[in-house]
C-alpha positions in Angstrom: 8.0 -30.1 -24.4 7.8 -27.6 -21.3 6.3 -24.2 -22.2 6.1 -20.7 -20.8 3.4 -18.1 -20.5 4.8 -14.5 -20.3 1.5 -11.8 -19.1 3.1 -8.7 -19.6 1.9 -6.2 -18.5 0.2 -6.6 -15.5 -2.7 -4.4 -15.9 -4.8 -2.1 -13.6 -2.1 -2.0 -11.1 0.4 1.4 -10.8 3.8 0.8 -12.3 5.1 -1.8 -14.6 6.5 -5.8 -14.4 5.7 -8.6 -15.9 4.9 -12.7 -14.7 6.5 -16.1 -16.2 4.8 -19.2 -15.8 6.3 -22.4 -16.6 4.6 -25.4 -17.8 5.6 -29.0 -17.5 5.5 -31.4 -20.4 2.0 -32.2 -19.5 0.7 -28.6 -19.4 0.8 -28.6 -15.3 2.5 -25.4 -13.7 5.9 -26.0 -12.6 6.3 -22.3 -11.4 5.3 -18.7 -11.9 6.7 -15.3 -10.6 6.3 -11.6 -10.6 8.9 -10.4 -11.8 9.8 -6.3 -11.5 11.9 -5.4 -14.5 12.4 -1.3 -13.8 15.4 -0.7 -12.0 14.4 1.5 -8.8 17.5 4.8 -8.2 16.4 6.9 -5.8 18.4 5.4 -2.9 21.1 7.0 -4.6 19.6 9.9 -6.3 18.8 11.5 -3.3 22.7 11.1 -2.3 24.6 14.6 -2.3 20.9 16.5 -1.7 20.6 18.4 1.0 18.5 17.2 3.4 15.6 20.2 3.6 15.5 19.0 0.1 14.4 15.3 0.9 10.5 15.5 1.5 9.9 16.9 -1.7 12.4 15.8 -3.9 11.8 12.0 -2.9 8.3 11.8 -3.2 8.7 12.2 -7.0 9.8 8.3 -6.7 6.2 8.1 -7.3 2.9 10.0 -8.7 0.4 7.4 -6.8 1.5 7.9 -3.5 3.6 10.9 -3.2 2.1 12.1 -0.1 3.3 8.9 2.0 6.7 9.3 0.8 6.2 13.6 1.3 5.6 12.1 4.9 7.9 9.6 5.5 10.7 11.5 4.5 9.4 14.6 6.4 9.1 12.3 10.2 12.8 11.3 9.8 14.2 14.7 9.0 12.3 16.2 12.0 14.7 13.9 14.0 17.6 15.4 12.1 17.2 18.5 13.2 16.5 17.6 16.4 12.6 17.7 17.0 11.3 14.5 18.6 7.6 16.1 19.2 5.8 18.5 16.3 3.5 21.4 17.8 -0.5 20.4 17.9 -0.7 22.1 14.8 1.7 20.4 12.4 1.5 16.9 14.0 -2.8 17.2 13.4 -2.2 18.6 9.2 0.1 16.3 8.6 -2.6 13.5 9.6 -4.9 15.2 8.0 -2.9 15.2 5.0 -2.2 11.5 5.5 -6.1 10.9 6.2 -6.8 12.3 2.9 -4.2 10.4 0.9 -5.6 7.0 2.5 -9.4 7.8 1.5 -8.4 8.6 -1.8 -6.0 6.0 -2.8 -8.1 3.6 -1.3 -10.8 5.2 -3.4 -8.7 4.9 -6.5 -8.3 1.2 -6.6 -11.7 -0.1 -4.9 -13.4 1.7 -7.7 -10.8 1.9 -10.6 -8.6 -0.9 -10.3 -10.5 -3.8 -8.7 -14.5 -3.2 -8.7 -14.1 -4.7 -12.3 -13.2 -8.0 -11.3 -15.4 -8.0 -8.2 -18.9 -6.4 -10.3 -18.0 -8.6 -13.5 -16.3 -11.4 -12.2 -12.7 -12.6 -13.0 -13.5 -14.1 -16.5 -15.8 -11.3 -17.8 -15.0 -10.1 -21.7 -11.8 -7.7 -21.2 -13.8 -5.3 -23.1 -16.3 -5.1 -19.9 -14.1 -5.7 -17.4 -12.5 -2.3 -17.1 -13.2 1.0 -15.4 -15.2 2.5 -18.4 -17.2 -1.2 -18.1 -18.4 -0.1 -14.6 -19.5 3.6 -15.4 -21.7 2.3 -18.0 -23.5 -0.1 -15.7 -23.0 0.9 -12.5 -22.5 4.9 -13.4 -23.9 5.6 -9.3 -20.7 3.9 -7.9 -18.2 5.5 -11.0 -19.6 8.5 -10.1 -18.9 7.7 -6.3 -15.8 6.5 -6.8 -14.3 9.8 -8.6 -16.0 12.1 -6.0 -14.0 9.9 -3.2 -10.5 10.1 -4.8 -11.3 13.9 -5.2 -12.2 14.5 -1.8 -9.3 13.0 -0.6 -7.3 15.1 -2.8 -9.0 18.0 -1.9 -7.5 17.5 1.3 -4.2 17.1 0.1 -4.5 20.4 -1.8 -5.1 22.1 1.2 -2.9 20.9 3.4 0.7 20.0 1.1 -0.3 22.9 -1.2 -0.9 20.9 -4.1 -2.7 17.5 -5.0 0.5 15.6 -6.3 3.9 16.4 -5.2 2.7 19.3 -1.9 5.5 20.8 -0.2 3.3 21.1 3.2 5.5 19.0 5.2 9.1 20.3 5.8 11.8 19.5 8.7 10.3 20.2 11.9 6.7 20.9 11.1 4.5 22.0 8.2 4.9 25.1 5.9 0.7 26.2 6.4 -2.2 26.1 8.3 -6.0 25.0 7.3 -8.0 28.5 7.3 -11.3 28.4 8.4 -12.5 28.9 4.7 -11.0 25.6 4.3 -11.9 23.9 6.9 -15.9 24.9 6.1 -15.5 23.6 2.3 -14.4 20.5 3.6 -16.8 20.1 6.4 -19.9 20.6 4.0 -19.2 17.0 2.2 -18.0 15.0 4.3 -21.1 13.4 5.7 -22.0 12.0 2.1 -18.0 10.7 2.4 -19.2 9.2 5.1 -21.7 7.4 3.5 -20.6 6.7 0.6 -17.0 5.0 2.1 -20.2 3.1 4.5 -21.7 1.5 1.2 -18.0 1.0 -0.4 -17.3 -1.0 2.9 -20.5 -2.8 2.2 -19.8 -3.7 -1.3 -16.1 -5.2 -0.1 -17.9 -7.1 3.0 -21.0 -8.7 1.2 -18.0 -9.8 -1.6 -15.7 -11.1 0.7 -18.5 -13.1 3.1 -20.2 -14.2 -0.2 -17.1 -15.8 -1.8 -15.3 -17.1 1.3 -15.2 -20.4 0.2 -13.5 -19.0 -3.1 -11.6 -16.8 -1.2 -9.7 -19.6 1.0 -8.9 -20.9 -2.2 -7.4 -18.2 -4.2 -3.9 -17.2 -3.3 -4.7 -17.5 0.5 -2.0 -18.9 2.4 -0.6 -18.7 6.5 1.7 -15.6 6.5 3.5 -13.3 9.4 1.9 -9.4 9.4 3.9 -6.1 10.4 2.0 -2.5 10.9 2.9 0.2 13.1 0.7 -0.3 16.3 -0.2 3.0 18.5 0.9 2.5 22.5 -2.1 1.4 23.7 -2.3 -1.5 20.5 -4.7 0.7 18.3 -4.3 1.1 14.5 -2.3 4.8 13.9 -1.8 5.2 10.2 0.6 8.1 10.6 2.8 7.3 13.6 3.4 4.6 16.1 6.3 1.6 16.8 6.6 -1.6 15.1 4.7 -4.7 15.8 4.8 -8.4 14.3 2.5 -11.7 14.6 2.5 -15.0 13.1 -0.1 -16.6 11.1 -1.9 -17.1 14.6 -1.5 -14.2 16.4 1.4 -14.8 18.1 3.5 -12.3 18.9 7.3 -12.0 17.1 7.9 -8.4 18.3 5.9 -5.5 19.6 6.4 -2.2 20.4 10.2 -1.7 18.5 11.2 1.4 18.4 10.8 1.7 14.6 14.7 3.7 14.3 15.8 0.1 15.8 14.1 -1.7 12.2 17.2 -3.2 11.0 18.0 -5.3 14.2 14.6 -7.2 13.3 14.0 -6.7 9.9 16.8 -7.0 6.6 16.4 -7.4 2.7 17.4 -10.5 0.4 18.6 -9.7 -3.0 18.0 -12.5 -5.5 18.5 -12.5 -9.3 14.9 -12.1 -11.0 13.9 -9.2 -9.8 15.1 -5.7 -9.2 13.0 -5.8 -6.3 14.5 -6.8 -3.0 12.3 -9.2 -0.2 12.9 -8.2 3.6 12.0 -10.4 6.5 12.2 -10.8 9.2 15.9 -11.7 11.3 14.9 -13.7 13.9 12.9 -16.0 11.6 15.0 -15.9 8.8 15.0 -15.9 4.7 13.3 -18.7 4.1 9.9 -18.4 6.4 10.6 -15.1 8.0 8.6 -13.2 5.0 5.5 -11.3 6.1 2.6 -9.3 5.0 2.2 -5.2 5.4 -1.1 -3.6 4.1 -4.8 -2.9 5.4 -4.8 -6.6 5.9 -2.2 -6.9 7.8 -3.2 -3.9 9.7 -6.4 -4.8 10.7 -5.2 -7.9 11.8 -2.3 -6.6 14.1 -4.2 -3.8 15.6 -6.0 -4.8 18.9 -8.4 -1.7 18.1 -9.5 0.8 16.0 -10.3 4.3 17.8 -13.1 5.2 15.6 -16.3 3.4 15.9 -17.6 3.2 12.6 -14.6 0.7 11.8 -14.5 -0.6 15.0 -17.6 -2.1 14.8 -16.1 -3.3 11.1 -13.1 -4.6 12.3 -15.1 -7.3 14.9 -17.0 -8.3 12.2 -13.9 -8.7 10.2 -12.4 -10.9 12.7 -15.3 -12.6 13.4 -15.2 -14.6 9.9 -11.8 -15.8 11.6 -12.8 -16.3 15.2 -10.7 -14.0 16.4 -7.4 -15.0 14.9 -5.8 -13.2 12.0 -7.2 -13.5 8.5 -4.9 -14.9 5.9 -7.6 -14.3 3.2 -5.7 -12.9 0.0 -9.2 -11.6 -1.2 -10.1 -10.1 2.2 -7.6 -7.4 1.7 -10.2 -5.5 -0.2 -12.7 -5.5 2.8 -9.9 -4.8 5.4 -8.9 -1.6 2.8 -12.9 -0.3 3.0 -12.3 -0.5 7.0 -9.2 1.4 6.6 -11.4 4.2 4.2 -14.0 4.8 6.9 -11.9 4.7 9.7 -10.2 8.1 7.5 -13.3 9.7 6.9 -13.8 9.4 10.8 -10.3 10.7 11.1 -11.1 13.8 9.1 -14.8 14.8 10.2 -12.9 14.5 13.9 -9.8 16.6 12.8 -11.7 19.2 10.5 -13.7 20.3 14.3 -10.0 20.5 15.6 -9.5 24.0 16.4 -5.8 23.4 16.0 -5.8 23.1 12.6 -6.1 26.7 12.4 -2.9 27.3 15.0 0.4 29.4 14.1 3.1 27.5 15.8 3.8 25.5 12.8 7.6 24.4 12.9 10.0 23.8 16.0 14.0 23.0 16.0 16.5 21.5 18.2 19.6 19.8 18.5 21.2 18.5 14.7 22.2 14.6 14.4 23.1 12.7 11.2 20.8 9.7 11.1 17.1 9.0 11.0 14.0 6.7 10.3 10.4 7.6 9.4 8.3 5.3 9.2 4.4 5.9 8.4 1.5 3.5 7.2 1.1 4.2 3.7 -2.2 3.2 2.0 0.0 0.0 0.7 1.9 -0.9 3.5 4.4 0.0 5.9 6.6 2.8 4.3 10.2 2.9 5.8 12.7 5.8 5.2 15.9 6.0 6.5 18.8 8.5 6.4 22.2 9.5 7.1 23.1 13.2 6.7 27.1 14.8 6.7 28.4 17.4 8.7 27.9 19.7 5.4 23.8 18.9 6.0 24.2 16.6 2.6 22.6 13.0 2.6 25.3 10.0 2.2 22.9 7.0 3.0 19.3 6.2 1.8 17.4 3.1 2.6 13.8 2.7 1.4 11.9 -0.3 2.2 8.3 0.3 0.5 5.3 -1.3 1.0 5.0 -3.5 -2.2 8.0 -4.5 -1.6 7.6 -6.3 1.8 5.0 -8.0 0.2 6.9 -9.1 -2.4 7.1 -12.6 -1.2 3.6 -13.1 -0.4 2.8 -11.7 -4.1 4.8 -14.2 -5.7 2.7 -16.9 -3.5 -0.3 -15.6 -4.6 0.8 -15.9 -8.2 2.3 -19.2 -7.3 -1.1 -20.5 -6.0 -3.2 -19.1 -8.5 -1.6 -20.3 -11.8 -1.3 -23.7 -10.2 -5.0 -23.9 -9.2 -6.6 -22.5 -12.7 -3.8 -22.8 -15.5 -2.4 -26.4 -14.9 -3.4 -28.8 -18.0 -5.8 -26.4 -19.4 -6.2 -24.5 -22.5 -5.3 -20.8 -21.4 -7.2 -18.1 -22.2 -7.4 -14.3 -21.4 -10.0 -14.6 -18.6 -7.6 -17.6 -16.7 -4.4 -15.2 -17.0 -6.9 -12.8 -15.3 -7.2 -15.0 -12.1 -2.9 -13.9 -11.8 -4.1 -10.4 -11.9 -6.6 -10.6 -9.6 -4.3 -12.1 -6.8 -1.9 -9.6 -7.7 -4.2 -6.7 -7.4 -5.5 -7.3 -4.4 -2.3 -5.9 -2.7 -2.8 -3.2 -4.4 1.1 -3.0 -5.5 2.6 0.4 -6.4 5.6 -0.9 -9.1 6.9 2.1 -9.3 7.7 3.0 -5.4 9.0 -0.4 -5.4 11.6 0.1 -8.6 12.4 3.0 -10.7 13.5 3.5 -14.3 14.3 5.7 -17.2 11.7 4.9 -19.7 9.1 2.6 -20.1 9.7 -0.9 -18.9 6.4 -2.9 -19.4 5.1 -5.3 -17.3 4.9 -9.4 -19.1 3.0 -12.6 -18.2 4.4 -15.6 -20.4 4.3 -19.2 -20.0 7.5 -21.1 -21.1 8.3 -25.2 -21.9 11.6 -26.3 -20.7 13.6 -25.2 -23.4 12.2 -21.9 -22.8 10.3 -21.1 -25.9 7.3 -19.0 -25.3 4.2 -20.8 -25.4 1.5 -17.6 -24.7 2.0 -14.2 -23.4 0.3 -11.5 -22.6 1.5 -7.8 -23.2 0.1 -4.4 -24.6 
């Protein structure tokens, strides 16, 4: 008799889902999948709003990550009323805003999220392997980690006006300044950032490098990778055009004008999950799937203008010789690149003398329809809008980050259950291994679907007549 494993929820990620992993007759995994179980409606909440509305009412999709959609939102209704180029000032705070939501998200689930698997190892006792596990034995890097995250939110604070849910951003520029008070209580920490995102990138780099061979096991697979690329092929977290390689390198497309996305890039609806999987046109449903994330990032950029990471990134790509790294487990190190390379951002920005400018919003010639894109810490964040003559929004389309890596997460899963739960007796620390591969996109559920009330998230593992062999739930 088949059987089923449910783990629900998926723990130490943000939002809720659950997975289902099928068993044959002989105990051998048939299948598995994530499935999301929340039902996201934003798209359509945000219908009837007017648009000034739409960078602060949208971002409440999510309490992780509010600042990227803050952002996003903000870059596509600058082109609705008709500004193509901010002024110094508000094009450098909003990076710095951005900056200081990638260092501390980052922060967040390095130290919170995964630290526990990587310090304790995937089959610790659940009782160890948490957060509060890793204050008591390593209470240095606890410590470190919750004076990253509040950095970064400092930031955020200063520049949106508050920590979750700002208002900084608004059509056509930003709403405030940094004053030089500011600016100097930011300045007089951010050298230990500095060195503590330099041992953080450390930990993630002697991890990856000492488990490689685990590593190429464990959910890693060939895969196609989109990121916004600067002009000249650098990485640009906050603004750029779209650019997509295959598992080699290969180009697919580069430099698209990221307001042209949906003549290379559309969404498949399929029946298990409220969350939708894009991919790419000219490849197709079935292989044109790809990967978004620091990952993916690090391997599209051709540089990284900052030279702390840059020096990173080469050894990064060095493990691969040069081509991109497919590495499930190497997000993590690719993720500590992406934290310096923001604390790099903001020591350069905070000696800006712009910041303190007073041209802070420009205006130009009204239109109906917009993108904004930006590089959230996730993923590529994608926003688009259509607006009435009676400035209300009719159309929303958001294509998150967790979401485009939606297929490769069910891979993962995929991979992993095969590998360590086929004809074995199951147990906590194995159902952990599925967690682990999930985690290390670092998935944010809740940008990716929405839902009145609480909608858990399940890992079971059924038989063929679908009873309910084990599961895993709180």
């Amino acid at each position: 008799m088949s059987k089923k494993i449910t783990i629900e929820p998926v723990t130490r990620v943000e939002g809720h889902g659950k997975v289902t992993i099928h068993l044959d007759d002989d105990g051998m995994v048939e299948d598995a999948k994530l499935h999301i179980v929340e039902f996201r409606g934003f798209e359509r909440f945000i219908q009837g709003r007017p648009f000034w509305e739409v960078p602060v009412t949208i971002q409440r999709l999510c309490g992780i990550c509010p600042v990227s959609h803050h952002l996003a939102a903000a870059k596509a209704m600058d082109l609705i009323v008709g500004v193509d180029e901010l002024t110094p000032t508000a094009e450098k705070m909003r990076r710095l805003m951005h900056y200081g939501q990638m260092y501390q998200s980052h922060a967040l689930h390095f130290f919170h999220l995964c630290s526990p698997d990587l310090l304790f190892g995937f089959d610790a006792d659940v009782a160890v392997r948490n957060v509060i596990g890793v204050a008591n034995k390593y209470p240095e890097l606890a410590v470190q980690g919750v004076m990253m995250r509040k950095y970064g939110q400092e930031i955020i604070k200063m520049t949106a006006g508050k920590k979750i849910h700002g208002t900084g951003a608004i059509p056509g520029g930003i709403n405030k300044n940094l004053s030089i008070a500011e600016r100097d209580e930011l300045l007089k920490d951010i050298d230990q950032q500095m060195e503590w995102a330099k041992g953080a990138l450390k930990i993630a780099k002697d991890y990856t490098v000492e488990h490689l061979e685990v590593a190429k096991d464990f959910g890693s697979f060939d895969s196609n990778h989109l990121s916004l690329i600067r002009e000249d092929g650098a990485m640009d977290l906050y603004h750029g055009n779209l650019r997509a390689i295959d598992k080699d390198g290969g180009s697919i497309f580069d430099q698209v004008d990221y307001q042209n996305y949906t003549d290379y890039i559309a969404e498949e609806v399929k029946d298990w999950s409220y969350m939708k999987f894009p991919f790419i046109k000219s490849i197709g449903t079935d292989d044109g799937w790809y990967r978004v994330g620091p990952l993916a990032r690090v391997n599209t950029c051709d540089f990284i203008d900052t030279p702390i990471a840059e020096e990173a990134r080469k050894e990064f790509k060095a493990v691969t010789g040069g081509k991109p790294n497919n590495l499930t487990l190497a997000y993590h190190w690719a993720r500590m690149i992406e934290t310096v390379h923001s604390a790099e951002k903001i020591k350069e920005l905070l000696h800006d003398d712009d910041l303190q400018g007073e041209d802070l919003v420009k205006k130009g010639e009204r239109r109906g329809e917009a993108v904004g894109l930006i590089e959230a810490p996730r993923g590529t964040l994608f926003h688009h809008y259509k607006v009435d003559e009676n400035d209300q929004v009719t159309m929303c389309n958001l294509i998150v980050s967790t979401t485009s890596n939606n297929v490769p997460m069910n891979k993962a899963v995929t991979d992993v259950a095969k590998k360590y739960l086929s004809g074995v007796k199951i147990t906590e620390g194995l159902l952990n291994h599925v967690e682990v591969a999930i985690r290390a996109y670092d998935p944010c559920l809740s940008c990716a679907t929405h839902a009145l009330g609480r909608m858990p998230l399940e890992v079971a593992v059924v038989d063929k007549q679908g009873e309910v062999l084990n599961k895993k739930s709180t």
